[in-house]
N, C-alpha and C positions, 0 to 999 in steps of 0.2 A: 473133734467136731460134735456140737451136741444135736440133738436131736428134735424134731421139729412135735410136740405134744405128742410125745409116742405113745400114751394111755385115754388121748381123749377120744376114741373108737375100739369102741371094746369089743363090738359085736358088728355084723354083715344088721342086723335087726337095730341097734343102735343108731347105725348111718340114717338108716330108712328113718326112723321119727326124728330125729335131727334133720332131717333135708324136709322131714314134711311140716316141724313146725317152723323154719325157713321158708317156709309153700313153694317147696321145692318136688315136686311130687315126682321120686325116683324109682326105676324098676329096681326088682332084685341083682339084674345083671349089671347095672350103673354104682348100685350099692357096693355090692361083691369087687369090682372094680379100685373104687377109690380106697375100699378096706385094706386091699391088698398093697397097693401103692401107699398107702401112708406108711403102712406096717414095715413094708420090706424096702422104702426110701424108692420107691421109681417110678419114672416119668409116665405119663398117662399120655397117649397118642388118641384122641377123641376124633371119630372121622364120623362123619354122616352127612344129610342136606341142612343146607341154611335155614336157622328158624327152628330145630330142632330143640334148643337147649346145650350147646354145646359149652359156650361162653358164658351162659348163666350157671353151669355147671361150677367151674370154675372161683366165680363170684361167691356162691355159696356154701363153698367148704370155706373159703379165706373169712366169711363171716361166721361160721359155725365154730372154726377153730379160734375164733377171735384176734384174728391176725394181717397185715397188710394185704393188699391185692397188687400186685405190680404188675403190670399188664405191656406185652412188646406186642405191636401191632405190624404185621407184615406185611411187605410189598415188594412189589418187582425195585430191583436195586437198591435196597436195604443192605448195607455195609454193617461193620466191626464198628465204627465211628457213630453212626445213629442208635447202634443198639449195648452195645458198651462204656465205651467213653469218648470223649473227646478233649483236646485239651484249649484251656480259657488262653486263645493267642492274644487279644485286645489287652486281658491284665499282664500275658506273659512281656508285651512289647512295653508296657507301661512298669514292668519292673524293669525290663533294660533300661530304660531313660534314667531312671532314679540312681539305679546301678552306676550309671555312664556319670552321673553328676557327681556320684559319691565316691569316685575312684582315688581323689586324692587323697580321702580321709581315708579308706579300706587298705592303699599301698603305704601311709604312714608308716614309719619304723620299721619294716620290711628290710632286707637285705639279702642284696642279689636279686635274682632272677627268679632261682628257683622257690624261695620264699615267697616271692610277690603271685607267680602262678598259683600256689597253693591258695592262697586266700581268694586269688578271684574264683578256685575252684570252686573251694567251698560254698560260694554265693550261686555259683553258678549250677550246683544240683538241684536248687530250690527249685529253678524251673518246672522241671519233668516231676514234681512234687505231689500229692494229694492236694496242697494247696491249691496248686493252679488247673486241675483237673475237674472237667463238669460232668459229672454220672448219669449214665443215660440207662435205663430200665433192669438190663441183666448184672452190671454193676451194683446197682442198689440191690437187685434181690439176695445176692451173695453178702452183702452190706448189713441187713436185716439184723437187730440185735435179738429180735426176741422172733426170726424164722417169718417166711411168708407164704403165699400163693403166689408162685410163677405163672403167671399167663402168654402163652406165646401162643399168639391169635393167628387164626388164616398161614400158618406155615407155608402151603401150598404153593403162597404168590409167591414166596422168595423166591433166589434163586439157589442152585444146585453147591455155587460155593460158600452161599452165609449156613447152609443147611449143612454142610461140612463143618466150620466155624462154631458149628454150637454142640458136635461132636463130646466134645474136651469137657462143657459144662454139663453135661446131660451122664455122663459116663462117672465124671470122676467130680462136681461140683466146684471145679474152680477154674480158672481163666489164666492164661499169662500174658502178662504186658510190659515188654521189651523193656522199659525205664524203670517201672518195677516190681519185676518178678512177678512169682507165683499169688495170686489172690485165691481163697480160699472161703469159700463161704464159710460164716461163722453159724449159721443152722442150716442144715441143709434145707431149699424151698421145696413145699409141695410142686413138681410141676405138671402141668396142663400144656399139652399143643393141640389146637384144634386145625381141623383139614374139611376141605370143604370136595375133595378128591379131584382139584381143578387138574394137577400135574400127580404122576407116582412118584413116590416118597423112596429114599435110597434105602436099601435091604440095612447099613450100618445105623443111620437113623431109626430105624425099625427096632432095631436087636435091641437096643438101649432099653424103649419103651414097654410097657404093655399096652396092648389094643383093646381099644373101646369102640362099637360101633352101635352109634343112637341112631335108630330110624323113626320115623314117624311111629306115633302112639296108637298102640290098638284102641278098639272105642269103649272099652274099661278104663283105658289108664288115662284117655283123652278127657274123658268124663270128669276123672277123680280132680285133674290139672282145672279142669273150667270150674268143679267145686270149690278148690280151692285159691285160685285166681281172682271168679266173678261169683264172689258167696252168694249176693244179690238175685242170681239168675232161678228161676223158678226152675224144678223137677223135669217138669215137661217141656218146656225150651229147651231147657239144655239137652235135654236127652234127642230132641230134635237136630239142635245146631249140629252135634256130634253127629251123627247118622249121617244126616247134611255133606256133613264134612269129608265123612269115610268115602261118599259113596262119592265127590270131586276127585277123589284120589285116583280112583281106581280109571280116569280118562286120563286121555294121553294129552297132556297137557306141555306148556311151555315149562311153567313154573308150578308146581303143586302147592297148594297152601300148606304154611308150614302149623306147628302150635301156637308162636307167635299170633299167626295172620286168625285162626279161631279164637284166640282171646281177644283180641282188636273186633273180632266182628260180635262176640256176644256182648262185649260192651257196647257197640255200638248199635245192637238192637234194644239195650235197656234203654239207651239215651234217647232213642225214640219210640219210646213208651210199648214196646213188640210185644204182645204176649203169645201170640204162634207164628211161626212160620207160614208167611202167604207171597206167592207171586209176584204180587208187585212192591210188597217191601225187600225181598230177595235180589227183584232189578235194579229198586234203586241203590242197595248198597252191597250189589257186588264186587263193587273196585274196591272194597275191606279186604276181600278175600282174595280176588286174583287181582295178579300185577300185569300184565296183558290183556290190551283189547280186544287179543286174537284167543287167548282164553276164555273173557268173557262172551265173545261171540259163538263162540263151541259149545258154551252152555245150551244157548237156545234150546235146540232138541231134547236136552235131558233137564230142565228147569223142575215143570211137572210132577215127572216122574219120580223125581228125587225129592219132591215134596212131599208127595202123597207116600211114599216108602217113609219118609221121617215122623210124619204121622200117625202110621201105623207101629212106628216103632216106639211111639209114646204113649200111645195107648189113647188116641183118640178115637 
């Protein structure tokens, strides 16, 4: 089995300007991580809050390494069939008809019994075939000629027996499928599961992995991400929005704004011409940053105060 660009990360310092000029802007511990898992071929378990960067994670090795993105998207009742393969019944029944019509020419010149079964056998394998077979996400990743990025999103929703089920791929990189055997990936994929920590993840699924846990960005590295995101945003805004942002965090909120939700809101103070932070542009485009109205309301009391704190952290 060959191996998936095993010289294109040469260094932990490597990743980092690779993801940064991706405007990926990644800590040393995110770096250190995906080094390690390219190098030594194993799965990345990425758990943190939504909007973190976990899935863009992902995205962005598959385009640095210059290679597919295959991406399994999780949910409650998610089967071996949605995420594997399944097989094409409509062409499989449309080859019986043909089959059924073609019987007298296939049992021509035949003799006996035992001859005649042989031949319809032989037709009859083609069914359970790659032919008739349609590939659904983890298929293809094993598929990959030239290696990919595995993405297997939101793990968490599954449930407990497809998270068993992917045991087999995650350990040993290949799958078995009752009609035909053993499949083996032809490069091993990079892979990525991301977890949002909705349910705990089984101790066997764990072992497989190494653990990454992204939390929200100090306002260094929150900074560097709005640099390089919204080049456009002036020194002092942004140094503002960040403050802004840190200081949202730190209340106990429903939903905390993610990185996400700060890039969305510094864009969306360029779009309306913002050049500081004031009050009433704050109110009007708070629903950028939180997603509850029972959030935005909680603001109230701390609006101010977390103004005038971001202003002085910009040096006005």
């Amino acid at each position: 089995m060959k191996e998936l660009y095993k010289d294109k990360f040469t260094s932990v310092e490597d990743i980092q300007q690779h993801f940064e000029t991706a405007q990926y802007i990644c800590s040393e511990q995110i770096a250190t991580c995906v080094y390690i898992a390219h190098n030594l071929q194993k799965p990345v378990m990425v758990e943190g809050p939504a909007g973190v960067g976990k899935t863009e994670l992902a995205k962005t090795t598959a385009q640095i390494l210059d290679v597919p993105l295959v991406r399994l998207q999780c949910y409650e009742g998610l089967d071996e069939s949605k995420a594997l393969y399944e097989w094409k019944y409509a062409k499989q029944l449309l080859y019986t008809q043909l089959l059924k019509d073609k019987l007298s020419e296939l049992l021509e010149g035949a003799t006996g019994l035992e001859q005649s079964m042989e031949r319809i056998h032989s037709h009859d394998d083609l069914f359970f075939s790659e032919t008739f077979l349609e590939p659904r996400p983890l298929y293809k990743a094993l598929h990959e000629e030239l290696g990919c990025v595995l993405l297997i999103d939101e793990v968490d929703k599954s449930d407990p027996e497809f998270e068993a089920f992917l045991l087999e791929i995650l350990s040993e990189f290949q799958v078995s499928i009752p009609e035909l055997g053993t499949i083996k990936a032809k490069i091993k994929p990079l892979v990525f599961l991301t977890s949002n920590n909705s349910r705990e993840m089984s101790d066997a699924l764990k072992r497989r992995c190494l653990h990454l846990y992204v939390p929200y960005p100090d306002e260094k590295l929150e900074s560097r991400i709005l640099t390089s995101r919204v080049p456009e945003l002036s020194d002092t805004l942004r140094k503002e929005v960040v403050s802004f942002v840190q200081q949202v965090r730190e209340l106990d909120l429903k939903k905390v704004p993610s990185i996400s939700e700060t890039i969305d809101w510094a864009k969306t103070l360029l779009l309306l011409h913002s050049e500081q932070l004031d009050a009433a542009m704050v109110k009007q485009t708070l629903n950028v940053l939180l997603k509850f109205e029972t959030d935005i309301d909680a603001m109230g009391d701390h609006l101010r105060t977390f103004i005038n704190k971001a202003h002085k952290r910009s040096g006005r």
